[in-house]
C-alpha positions in Angstrom: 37.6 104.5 137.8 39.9 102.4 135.7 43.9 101.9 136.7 44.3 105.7 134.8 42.6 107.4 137.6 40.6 109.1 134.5 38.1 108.6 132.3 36.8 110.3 128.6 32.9 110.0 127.2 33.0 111.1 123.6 30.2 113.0 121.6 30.2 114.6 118.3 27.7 117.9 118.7 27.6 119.7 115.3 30.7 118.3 114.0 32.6 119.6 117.6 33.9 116.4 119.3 33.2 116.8 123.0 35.4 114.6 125.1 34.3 115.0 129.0 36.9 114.0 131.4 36.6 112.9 134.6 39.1 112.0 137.4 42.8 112.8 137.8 45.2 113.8 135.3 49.0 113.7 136.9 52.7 113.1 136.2 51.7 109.0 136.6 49.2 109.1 134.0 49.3 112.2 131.5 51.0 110.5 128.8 48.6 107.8 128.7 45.8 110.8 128.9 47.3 112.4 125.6 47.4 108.8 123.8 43.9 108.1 124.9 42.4 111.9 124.0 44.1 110.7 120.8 42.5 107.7 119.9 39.1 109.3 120.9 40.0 111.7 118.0 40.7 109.1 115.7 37.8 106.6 115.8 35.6 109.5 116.4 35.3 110.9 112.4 35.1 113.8 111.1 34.8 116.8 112.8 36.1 120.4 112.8 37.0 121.5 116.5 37.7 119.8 119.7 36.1 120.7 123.7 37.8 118.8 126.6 34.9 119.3 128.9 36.7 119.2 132.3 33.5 119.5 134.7 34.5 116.3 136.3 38.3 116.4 136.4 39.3 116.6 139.7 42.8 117.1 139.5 45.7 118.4 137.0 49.2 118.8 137.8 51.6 120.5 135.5 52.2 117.2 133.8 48.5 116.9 132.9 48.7 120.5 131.4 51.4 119.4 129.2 49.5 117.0 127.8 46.5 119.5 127.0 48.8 121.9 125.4 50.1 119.1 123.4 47.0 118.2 122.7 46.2 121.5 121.4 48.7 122.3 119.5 48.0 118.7 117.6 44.6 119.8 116.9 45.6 123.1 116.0 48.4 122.1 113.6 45.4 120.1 111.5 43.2 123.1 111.2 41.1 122.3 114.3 39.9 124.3 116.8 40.7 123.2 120.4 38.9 124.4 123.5 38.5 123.8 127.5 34.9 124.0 129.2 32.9 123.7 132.6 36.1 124.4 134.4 35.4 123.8 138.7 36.6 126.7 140.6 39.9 124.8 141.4 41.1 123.5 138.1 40.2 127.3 136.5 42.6 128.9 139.4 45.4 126.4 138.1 44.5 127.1 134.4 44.7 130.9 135.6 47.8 130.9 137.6 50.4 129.0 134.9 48.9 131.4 132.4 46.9 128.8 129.8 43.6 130.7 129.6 45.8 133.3 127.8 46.7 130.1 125.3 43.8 128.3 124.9 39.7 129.2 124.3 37.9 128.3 127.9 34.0 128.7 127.9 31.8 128.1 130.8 30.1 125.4 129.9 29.6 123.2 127.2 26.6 124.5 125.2 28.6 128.3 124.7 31.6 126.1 124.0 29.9 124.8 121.1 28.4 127.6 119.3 31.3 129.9 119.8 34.3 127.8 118.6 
């Protein structure tokens, strides 16, 4: 795991950039997160929505959940859909408690994720 305590692995899947993250996303790190998602975004092309597949994350504090609704709202501003998946039991009771599922598409997994958005 590199000094960020995180890590993205990119993929386009029918024009829906998939970005997998793994790790720890916390008040130390979030901003660099949000720069990095970025630059994913960028050298990544063209494509028409976004899925932070969060299988691997580990951890998120309210910092790191920030940063994904920044991150959203980015996407969303360019006409881009935005969308969490493969949330583990822990992160999806954080997601649930501060309210974001009612803000932002979650799927189960990856493969609905990208036919539904």
């Amino acid at each position: 795991m590199p000094e960020h305590l995180f890590q993205l692995q990119s993929e386009n899947v029918d024009q829906v950039l998939v970005i997998a993250v793994s790790g720890r996303i916390d008040g130390v790190n979030a901003e660099v997160f949000h720069e990095h998602v970025g630059q994913e975004a960028w050298n990544s092309g063209d494509f028409r929505a976004i899925i932070l597949d969060l299988e691997k994350l580990e951890y998120i504090s309210s910092a790191g959940l920030r940063s994904i609704l920044r991150i959203a709202k980015t996407f969303e501003a360019h006409s881009q859909k935005f969308a969490l998946c493969s949330l583990s039991d822990l992160i999806k009771e954080i997601v649930e408690v501060t309210g974001f599922d009612k803000i932002i598409a979650i799927y189960d997994s990856q493969s609905v994720a990208t036919k539904k958005i």
